[in-house]
C-alpha positions as CSV (number, residue, x, y, z in Angstrom):
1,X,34.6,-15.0,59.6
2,X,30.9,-15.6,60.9
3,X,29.8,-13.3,58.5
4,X,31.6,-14.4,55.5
5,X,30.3,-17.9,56.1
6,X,26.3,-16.6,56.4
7,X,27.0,-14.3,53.1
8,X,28.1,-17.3,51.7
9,X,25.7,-19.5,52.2
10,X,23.0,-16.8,51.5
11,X,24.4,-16.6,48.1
12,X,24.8,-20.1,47.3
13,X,21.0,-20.3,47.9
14,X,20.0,-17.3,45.5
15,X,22.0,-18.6,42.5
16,X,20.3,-22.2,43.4
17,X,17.3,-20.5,43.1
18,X,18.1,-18.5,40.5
19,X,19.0,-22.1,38.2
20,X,16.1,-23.8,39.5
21,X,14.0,-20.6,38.4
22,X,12.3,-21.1,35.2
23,X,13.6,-18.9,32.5
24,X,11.4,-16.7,30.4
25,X,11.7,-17.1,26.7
26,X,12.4,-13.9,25.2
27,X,9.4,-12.2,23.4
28,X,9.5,-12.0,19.4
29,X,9.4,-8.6,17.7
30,X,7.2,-7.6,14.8
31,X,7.7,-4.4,13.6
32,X,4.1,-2.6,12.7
33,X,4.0,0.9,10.7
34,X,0.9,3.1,10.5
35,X,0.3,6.8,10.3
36,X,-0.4,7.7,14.1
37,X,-0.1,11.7,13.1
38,X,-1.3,13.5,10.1
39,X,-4.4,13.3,7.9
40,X,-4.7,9.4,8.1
41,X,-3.9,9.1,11.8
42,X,-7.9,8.2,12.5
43,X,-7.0,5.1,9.9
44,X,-3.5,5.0,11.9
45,X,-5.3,4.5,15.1
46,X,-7.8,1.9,13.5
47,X,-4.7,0.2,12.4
48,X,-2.8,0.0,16.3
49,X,-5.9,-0.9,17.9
50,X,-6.6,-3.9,15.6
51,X,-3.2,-5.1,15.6
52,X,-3.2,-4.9,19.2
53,X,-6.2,-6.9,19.5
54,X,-4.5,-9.5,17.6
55,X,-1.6,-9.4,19.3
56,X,-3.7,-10.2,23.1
57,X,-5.4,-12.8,21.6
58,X,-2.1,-14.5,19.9
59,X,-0.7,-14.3,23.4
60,X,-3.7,-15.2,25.5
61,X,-3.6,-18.4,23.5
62,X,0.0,-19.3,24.4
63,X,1.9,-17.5,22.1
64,X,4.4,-18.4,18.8
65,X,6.0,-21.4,20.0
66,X,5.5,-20.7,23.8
67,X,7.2,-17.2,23.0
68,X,4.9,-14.1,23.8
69,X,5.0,-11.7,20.7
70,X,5.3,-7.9,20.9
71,X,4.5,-4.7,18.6
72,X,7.2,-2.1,17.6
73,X,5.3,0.4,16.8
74,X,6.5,3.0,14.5
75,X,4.7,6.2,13.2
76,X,5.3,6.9,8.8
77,X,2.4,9.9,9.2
78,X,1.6,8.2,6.2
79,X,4.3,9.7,4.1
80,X,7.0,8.0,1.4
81,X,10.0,9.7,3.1
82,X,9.1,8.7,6.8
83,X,8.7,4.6,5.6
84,X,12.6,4.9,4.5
85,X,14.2,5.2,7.6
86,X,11.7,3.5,10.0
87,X,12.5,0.4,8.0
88,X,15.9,1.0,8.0
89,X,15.7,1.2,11.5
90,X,14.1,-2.3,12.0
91,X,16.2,-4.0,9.6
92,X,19.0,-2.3,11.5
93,X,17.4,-3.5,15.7
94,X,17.6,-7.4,13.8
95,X,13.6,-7.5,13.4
96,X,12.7,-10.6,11.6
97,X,9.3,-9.9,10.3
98,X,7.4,-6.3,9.8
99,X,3.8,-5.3,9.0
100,X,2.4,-2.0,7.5
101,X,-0.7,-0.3,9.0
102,X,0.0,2.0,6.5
103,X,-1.3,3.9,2.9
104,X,0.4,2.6,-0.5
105,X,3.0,5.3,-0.5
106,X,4.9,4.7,2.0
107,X,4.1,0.8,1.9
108,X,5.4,1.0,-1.4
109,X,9.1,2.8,-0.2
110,X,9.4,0.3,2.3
111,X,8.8,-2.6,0.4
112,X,11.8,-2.3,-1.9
113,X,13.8,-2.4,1.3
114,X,12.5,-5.2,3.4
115,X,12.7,-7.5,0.3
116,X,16.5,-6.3,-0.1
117,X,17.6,-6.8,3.2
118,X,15.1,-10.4,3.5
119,X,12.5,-9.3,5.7
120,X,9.1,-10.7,5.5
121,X,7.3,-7.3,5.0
122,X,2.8,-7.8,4.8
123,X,1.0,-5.3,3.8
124,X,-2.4,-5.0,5.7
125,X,-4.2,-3.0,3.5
126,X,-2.3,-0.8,0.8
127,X,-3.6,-1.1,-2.7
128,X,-0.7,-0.4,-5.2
129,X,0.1,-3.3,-7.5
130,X,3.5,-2.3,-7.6
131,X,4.2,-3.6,-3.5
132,X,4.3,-6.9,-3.8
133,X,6.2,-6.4,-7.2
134,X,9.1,-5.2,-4.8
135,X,9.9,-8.8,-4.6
136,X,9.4,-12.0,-2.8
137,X,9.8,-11.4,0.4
138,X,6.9,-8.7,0.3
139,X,3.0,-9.8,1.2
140,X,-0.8,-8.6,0.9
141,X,-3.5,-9.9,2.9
142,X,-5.4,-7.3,0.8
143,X,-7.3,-6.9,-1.9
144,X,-5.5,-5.1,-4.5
145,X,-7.0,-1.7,-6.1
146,X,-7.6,-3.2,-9.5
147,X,-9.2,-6.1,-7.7
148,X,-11.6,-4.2,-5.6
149,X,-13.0,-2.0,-9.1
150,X,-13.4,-5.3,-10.6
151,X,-15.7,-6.1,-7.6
152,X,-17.6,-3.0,-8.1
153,X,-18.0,-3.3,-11.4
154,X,-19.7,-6.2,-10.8
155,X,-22.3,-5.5,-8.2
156,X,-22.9,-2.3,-10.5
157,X,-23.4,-4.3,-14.1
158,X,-24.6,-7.3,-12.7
159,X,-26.1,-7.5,-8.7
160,X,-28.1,-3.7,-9.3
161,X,-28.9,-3.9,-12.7
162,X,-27.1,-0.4,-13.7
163,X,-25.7,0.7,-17.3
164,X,-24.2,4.6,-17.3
165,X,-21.6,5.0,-14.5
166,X,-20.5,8.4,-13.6
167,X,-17.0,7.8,-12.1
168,X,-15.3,10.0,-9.1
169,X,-11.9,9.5,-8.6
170,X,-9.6,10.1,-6.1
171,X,-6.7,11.6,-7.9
172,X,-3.5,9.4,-5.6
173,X,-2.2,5.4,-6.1
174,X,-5.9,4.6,-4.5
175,X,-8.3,6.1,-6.7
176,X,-6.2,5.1,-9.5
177,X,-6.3,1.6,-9.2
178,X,-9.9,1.4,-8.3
179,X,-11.0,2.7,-11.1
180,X,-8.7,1.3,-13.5
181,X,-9.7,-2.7,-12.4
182,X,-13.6,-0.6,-12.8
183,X,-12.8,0.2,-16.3
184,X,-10.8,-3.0,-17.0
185,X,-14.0,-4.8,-16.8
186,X,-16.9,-2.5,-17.3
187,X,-17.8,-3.5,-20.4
188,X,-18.4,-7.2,-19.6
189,X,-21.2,-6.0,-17.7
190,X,-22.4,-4.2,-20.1
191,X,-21.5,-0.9,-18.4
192,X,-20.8,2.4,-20.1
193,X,-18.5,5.5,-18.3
194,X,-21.0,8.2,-18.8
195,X,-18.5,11.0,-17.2
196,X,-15.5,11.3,-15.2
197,X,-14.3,13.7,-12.5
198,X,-11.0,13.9,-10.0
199,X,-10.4,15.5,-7.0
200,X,-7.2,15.6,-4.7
201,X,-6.4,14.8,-1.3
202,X,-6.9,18.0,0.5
203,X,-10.3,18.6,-1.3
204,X,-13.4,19.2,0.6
205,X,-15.5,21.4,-1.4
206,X,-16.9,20.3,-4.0
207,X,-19.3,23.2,-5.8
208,X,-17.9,22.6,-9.6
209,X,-17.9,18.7,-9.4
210,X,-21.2,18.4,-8.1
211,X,-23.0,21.2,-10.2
212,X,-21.3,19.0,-13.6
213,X,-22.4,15.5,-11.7
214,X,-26.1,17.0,-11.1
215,X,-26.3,18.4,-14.8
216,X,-25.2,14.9,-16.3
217,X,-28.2,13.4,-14.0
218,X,-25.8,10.0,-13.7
219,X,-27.8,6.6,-13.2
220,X,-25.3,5.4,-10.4
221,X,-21.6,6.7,-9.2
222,X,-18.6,5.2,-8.4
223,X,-16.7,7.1,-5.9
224,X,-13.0,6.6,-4.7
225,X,-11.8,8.8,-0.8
226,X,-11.5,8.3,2.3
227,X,-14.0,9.0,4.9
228,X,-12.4,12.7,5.5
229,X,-13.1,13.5,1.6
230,X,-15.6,11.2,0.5
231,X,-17.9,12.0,3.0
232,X,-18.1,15.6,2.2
233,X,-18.8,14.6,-1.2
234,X,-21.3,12.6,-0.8
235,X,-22.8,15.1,1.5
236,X,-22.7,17.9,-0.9
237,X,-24.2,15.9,-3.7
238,X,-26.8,15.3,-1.8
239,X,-27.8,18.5,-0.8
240,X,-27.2,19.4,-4.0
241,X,-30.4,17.1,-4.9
242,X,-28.5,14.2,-6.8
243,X,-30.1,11.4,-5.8
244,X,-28.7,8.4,-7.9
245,X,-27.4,5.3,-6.3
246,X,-23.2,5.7,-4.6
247,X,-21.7,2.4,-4.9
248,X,-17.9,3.6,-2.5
249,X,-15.0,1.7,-1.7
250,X,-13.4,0.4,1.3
251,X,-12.1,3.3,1.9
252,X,-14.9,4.9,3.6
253,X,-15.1,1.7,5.7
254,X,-15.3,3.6,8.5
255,X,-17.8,4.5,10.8
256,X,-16.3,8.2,10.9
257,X,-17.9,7.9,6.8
258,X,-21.3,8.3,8.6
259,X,-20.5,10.6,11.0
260,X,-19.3,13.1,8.2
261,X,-21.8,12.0,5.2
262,X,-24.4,11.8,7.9
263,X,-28.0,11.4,6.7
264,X,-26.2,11.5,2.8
265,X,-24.6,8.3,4.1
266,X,-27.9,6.4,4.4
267,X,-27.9,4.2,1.2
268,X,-24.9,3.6,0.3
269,X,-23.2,0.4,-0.6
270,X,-19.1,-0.2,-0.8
271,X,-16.8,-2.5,-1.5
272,X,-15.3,-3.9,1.3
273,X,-13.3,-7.3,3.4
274,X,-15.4,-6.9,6.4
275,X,-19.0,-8.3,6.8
276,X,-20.7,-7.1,9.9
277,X,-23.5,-9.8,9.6
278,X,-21.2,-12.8,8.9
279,X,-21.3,-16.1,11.2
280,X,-17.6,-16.6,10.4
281,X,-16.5,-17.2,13.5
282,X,-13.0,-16.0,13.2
283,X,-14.7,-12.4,11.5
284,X,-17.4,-12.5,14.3
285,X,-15.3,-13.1,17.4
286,X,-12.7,-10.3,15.6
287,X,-15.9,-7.7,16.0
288,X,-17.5,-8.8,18.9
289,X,-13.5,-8.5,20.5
290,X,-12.6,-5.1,19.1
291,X,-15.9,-3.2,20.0
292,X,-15.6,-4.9,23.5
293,X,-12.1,-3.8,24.5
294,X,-12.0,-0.5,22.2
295,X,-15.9,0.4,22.8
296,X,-15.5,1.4,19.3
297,X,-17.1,0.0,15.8
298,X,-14.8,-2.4,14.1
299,X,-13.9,-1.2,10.7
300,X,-11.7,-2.5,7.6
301,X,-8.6,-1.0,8.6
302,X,-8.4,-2.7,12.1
303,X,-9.5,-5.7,10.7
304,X,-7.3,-6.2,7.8
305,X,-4.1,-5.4,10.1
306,X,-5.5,-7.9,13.1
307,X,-5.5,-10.3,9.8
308,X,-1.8,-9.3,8.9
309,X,-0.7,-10.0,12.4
310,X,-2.2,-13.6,12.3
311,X,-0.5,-14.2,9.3
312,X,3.2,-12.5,10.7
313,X,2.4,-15.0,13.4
314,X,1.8,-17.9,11.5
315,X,4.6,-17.0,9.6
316,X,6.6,-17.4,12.7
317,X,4.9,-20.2,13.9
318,X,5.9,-22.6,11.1
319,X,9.2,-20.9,10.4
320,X,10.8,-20.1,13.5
321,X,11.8,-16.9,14.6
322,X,15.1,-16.3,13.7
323,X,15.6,-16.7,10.1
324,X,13.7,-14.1,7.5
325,X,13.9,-16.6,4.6
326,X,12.4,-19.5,6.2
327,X,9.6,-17.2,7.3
328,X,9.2,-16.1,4.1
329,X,8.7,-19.7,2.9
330,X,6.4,-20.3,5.5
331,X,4.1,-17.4,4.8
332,X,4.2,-18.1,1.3
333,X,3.0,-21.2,2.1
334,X,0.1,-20.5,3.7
335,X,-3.6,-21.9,2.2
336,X,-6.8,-21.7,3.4
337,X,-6.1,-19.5,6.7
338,X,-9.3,-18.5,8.2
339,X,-8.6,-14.9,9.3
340,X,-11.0,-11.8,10.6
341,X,-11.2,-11.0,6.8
342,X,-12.5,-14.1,5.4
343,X,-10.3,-17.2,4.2
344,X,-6.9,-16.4,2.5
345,X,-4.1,-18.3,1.1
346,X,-1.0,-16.6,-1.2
347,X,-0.1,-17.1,-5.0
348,X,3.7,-16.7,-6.3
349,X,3.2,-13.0,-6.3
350,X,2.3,-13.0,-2.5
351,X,-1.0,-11.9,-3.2
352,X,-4.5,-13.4,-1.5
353,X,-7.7,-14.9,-3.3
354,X,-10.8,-14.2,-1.0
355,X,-14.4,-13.2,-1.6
356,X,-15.3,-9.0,-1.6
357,X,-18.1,-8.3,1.2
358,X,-20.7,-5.6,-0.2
359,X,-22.2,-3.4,3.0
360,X,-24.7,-0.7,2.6
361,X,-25.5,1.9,4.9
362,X,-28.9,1.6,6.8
363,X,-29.9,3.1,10.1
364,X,-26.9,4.3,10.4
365,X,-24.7,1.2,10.2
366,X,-23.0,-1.0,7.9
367,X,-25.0,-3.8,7.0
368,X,-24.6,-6.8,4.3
369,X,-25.8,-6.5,0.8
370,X,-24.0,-8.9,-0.9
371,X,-21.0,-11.2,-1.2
372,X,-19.2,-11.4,-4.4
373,X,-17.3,-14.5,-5.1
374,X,-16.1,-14.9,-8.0
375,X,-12.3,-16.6,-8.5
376,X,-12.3,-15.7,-12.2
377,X,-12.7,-11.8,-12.4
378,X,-11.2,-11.3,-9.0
379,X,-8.0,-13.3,-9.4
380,X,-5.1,-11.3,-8.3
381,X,-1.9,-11.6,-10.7
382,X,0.7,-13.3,-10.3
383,X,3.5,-11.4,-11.5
């Protein structure tokens, strides 16, 4: 009887504690997607590490509405049919908001399905017009492909003074759009497409395009890739003896461009949303972070999706947590948000306005060239 009394009492005291306790909101979910095997998982790893930068500092600073927030991570390998049922698999676990790491194709799968199932869905850095076209419920905190060629085209015609492009293209969604928004344009700047070559994914070798590019003796070249393609390129036109000026594209924003190109690298400029040199302090505390916890260089890719996070969060910040289409609304409705990749808002289409950062290659580094800012010819459209 003794005994029954003490257990009693012992319990009475834990469940009084137990009330008195305070209770620990439940964290909030954002599903993030990003090719962490495969050809792009260097880009993929770029990609986690920036978003879970982003994610420490969003907590470190109290959170969404006192709530901690917390990846899902899920691996696409980059490919169309893996985005299908990763998103299906969110929308299925009741995730409110989700975030590609990820390449246009399988952004581009997914999108169609977040926006049917009202799921804020951002895009971090995918190109392809058609992702935000999926519908209203799909973001960029990007520059679009068309937009970025428009950008070069630019710097090419107007900043360095150059007339007869030779263009390179990488033959996917990408290089497509670069050089379309390029060829949109070129002729306002007084720009003429001397020649034209394409190359595929998988390509590393070079020998035909670069004996054609060396015979035409181009003035400058506008190359599409990624740092695993590009840079053997650019290294083999080199070496071939072509020395004309490379104007590239973010997608060698990478400091693994330099480590393939190597000396070939030394020179060239790109089109870009990261300014290594900026006194933004939102873009220079996002670089100064990420080398110091990833003892890494910071490159476009981590900082587009540490931007896309910031937005997911202020997403959830201003439209709660449990409700997709009042975050929607909320993200929608977000102007002037000053972000590791400059200052961003969103039209109707759920695409951004925001300055393109030139960086050329010197010592070994990317450092600033220019800054072109110009609301007119980089407009993004709105439907």
């Amino acid at each position: 009887m003794k005994f029954h009394h003490i257990a009693s009492v012992l319990l009475a005291a834990a469940l009084a504690a137990t009330s008195a306790a305070p209770v620990l909101a439940q964290s909030i979910r954002i599903g993030f997607h990003a090719p962490l095997t495969g050809f792009a998982a260097s880009d993929g790893k770029s990609a986690v590490q920036g978003a879970e930068l982003a994610v420490e500092q969003i907590n470190a600073a109290g959170g969404v509405n006192g709530r901690k927030i917390e990846l899902v991570v899920q691996d696409d390998q980059a490919r169309p049919d893996q985005a299908l049922p990763l998103a299906n698999k969110y929308i299925g676990d009741g995730l409110k908001i989700v975030v590609s790491g990820s390449y246009s194709g399988p952004t581009r799968a997914a999108a169609g399905v977040f926006h049917q199932a009202k799921v804020p869905y951002i895009s971090a850095y995918a190109i392809h017009p058609d992702i935000t076209r999926a519908g209203n419920f799909v973001f960029r905190t990007s520059f679009m492909g068309e937009v970025q060629g428009k950008a070069a085209a630019k710097l090419i015609g107007e900043i360095l003074k150059k007339r007869k492009v030779t263009l390179l293209t990488l033959n996917n969604d990408f290089g497509q759009a670069l050089t379309a928004g390029f060829k949109e344009v070129a002729g306002r700047f007084g720009i003429s497409i001397a020649s034209e070559y394409t190359f595929g994914m998988g390509d590393r070798q070079f020998g035909s395009i670069v004996a054609s590019v060396k015979k035409d003796d181009p003035e400058i070249l506008y190359v599409s890739g990624y740092f695993f393609n590009g840079g053997p390129l650019v290294a083999q036109l080199r070496a071939a003896g072509v020395t004309a000026p490379i104007v590239g594209t973010e997608g060698f924003d990478t400091h693994n461009f330099i480590t393939v190109a190597k000396d070939a690298a030394e020179g060239v400029m790109i089109t870009t949303s990261l300014d290594r040199d900026s006194k933004a302090v939102p873009m220079r505390k996002f670089i100064t972070d990420y080398e110091t916890k990833w003892k890494a260089p910071a490159d476009m890719v981590a900082a587009s999706t540490h931007t896309a996070i910031y937005v997911a969060a202020e997403g959830l910040r201003r439209g709660g947590a449990d409700d997709g289409t009042k975050i929607r609304a909320a993200i929608a409705g977000i102007k002037d948000f000053e972000v590791a990749t400059g200052k961003i808002g969103f039209n109707e289409l759920g695409e951004i306005y925001k300055a393109a950062q030139v960086q050329v290659i010197k010592g070994g580094q990317f450092r600033f060239f220019a800054t072109i800012d110009d609301p007119v010819l980089l407009a993004p459209p709105t439907k």
